[in-house]
C-alpha positions as CSV (number, residue, x, y, z in Angstrom):
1,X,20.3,-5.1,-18.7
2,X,18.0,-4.4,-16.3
3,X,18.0,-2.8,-12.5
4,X,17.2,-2.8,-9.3
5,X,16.9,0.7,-7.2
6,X,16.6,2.2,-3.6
7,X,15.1,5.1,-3.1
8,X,14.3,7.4,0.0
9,X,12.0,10.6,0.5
10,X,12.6,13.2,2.8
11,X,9.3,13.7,3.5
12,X,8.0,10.3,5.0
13,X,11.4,9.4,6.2
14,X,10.6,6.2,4.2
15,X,12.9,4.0,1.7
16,X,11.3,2.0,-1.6
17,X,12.9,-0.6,-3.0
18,X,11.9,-1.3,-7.0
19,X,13.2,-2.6,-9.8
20,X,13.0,-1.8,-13.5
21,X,13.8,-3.4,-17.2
22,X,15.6,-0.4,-18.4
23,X,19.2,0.1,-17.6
24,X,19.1,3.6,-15.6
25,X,17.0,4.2,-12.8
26,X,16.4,8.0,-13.9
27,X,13.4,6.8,-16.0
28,X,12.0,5.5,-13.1
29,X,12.7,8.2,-10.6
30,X,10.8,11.0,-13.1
31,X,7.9,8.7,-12.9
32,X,8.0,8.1,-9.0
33,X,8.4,12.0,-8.7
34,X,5.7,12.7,-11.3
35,X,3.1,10.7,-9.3
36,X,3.1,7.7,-11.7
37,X,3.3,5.0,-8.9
38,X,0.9,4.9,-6.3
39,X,2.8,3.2,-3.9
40,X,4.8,6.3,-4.0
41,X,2.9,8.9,-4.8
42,X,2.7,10.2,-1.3
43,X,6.3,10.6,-0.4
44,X,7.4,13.0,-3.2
45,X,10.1,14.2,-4.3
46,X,12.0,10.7,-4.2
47,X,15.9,11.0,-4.5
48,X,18.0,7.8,-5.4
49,X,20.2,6.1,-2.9
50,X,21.2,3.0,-4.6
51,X,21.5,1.4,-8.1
52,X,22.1,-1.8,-8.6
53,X,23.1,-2.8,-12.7
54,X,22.1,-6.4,-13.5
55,X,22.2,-8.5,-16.1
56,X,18.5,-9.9,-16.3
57,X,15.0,-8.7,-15.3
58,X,15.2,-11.8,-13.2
59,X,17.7,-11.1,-11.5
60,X,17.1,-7.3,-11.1
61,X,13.7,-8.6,-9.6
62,X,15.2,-11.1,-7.6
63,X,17.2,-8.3,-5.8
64,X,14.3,-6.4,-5.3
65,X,12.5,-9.2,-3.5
66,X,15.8,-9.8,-1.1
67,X,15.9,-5.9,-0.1
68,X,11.8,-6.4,0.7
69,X,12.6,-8.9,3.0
70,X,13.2,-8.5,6.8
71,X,17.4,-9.2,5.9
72,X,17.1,-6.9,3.0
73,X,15.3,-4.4,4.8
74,X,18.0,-4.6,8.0
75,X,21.0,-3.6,5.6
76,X,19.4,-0.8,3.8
77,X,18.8,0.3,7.3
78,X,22.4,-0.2,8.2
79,X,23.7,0.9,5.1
80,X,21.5,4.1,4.6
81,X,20.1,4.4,8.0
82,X,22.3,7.7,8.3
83,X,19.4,9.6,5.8
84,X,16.6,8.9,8.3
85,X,18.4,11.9,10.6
């Protein structure tokens, strides 16, 4: 099992879209918060908007390249736009 996650931090108004091998994005979300990833470091504390379960890495990974795309990217915005206000 595998996932593929949304994120969003108060602090830069900002979403981040990753995906993971393990099969629960809380793993992930201690080592955003922690400072792990430097992609994300800056927009600590992160909190967890979305989780998506899937079967494969691939597909997990596949997900995440769809919500990084300028489609992807308009429905998180219309999905979760509300957490920008």
């Amino acid at each position: 099992m595998a996932i593929a996650y949304i994120l969003f931090s108060d602090k830069t108004k900002k979403f981040y879209v990753g995906s993971s091998r393990e099969n629960s994005v809380s793993e992930r979300l201690n080592r955003h918060n922690k400072g792990f990833v430097r992609s994300t470091k800056s927009g600590r504390p992160w909190q967890v908007v979305s989780e998506e379960i899937l079967d494969t890495y691939t597909e997990a990974r596949k997900r995440e390249l769809f919500l990084k795309t300028g489609v992807g990217r308009k429905k998180i915005k219309e999905k979760f736009g509300h957490y920008k206000n």
